[in-house]
C-alpha positions in Angstrom: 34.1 -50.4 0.7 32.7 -49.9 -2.5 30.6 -46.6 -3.6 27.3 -46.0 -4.4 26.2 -45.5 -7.8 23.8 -43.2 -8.5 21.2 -44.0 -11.6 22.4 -41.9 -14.3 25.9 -43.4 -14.0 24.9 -46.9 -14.7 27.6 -48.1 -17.3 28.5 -51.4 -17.7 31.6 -50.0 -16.5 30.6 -48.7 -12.9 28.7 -51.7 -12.5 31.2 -53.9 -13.1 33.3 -52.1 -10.4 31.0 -52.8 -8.0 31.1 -56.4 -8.1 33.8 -58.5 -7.1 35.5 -61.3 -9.2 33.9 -64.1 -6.7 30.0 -62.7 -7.5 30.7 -62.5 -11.6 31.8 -66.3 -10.7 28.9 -66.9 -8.3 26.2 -65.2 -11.0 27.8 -67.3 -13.9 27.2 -70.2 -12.0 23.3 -69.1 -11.3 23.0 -68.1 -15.0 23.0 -72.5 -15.9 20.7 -73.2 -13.3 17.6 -74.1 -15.0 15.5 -73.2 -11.3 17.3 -70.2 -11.2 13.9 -67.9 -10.8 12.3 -70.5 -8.2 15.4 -70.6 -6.0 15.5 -66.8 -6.2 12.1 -66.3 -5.6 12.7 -69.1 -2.7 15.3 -67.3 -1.3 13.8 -63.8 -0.7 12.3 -63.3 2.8 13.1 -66.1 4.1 11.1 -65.8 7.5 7.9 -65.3 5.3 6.3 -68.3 4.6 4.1 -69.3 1.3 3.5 -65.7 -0.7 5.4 -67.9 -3.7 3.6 -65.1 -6.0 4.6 -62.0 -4.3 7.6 -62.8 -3.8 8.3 -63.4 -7.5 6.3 -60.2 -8.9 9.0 -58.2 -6.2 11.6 -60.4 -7.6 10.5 -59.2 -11.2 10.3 -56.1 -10.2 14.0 -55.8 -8.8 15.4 -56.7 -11.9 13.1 -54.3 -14.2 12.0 -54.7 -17.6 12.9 -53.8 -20.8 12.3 -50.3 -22.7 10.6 -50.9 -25.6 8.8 -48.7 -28.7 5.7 -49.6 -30.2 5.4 -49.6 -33.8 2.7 -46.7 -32.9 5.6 -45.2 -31.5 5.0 -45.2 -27.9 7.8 -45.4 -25.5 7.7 -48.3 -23.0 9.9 -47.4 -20.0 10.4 -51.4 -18.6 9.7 -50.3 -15.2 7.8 -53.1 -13.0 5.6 -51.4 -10.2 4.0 -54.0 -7.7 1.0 -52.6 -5.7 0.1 -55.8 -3.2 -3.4 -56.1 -2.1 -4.9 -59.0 0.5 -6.0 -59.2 4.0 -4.2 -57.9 7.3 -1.6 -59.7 9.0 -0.2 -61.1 5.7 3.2 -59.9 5.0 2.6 -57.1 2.9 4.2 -54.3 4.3 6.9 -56.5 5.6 8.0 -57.6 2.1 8.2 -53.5 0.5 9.9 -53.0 4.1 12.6 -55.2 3.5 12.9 -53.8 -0.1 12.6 -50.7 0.7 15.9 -51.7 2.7 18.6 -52.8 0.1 17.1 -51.4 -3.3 18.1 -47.8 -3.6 14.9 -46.5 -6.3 12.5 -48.1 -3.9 9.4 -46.5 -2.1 7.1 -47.8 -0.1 4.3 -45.6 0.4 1.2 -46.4 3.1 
């Protein structure tokens, strides 16, 4: 089995260990699909229909943004936060659910 990794040991190192030689293939491959962020997006919650927008924001925010510095000098920290708002019976807390599941920094707060 392979170990968990916890956030301040995120090297390119440790990450690599954690993934076998069959996904580096399998993420090449995805990396020259031109609909790679559609069929991603597609892909997630599969049992949910439609919520195409949703389910890309939590997509986005999986995979986190970029730290950046303003020329002001502010510090940027590249995290994505999604906060979903809409009417009852419509997925929401199904989608953080699921998340909440498999993404280790995740919390899903009522």
């Amino acid at each position: 089995g392979r170990s968990s990794i916890r956030n301040s040991e995120l090297t390119q190192e440790a990450i690599r260990q954690q993934v076998s030689d069959a996904d580096l293939v399998r993420i090449y491959e995805m990396s020259k699909d031109r609909n790679v962020y559609q069929n991603l997006a597609s892909s997630m919650f599969p049992t949910t229909h439609g919520s195409d927008e949703i389910k890309k924001g939590i997509l986005l925010m999986l995979f986190g943004g970029v730290p950046k510095r303003t020329i002001e000098g502010t510090t940027l920290r590249g995290d994505i936060n999604v906060c979903i708002v809409g009417d009852p019976s419509t997925a929401k807390s199904q989608f953080l659910k699921q998340v909440a599941e498999f993404s280790p920094l995740c919390l899903h707060l009522r």
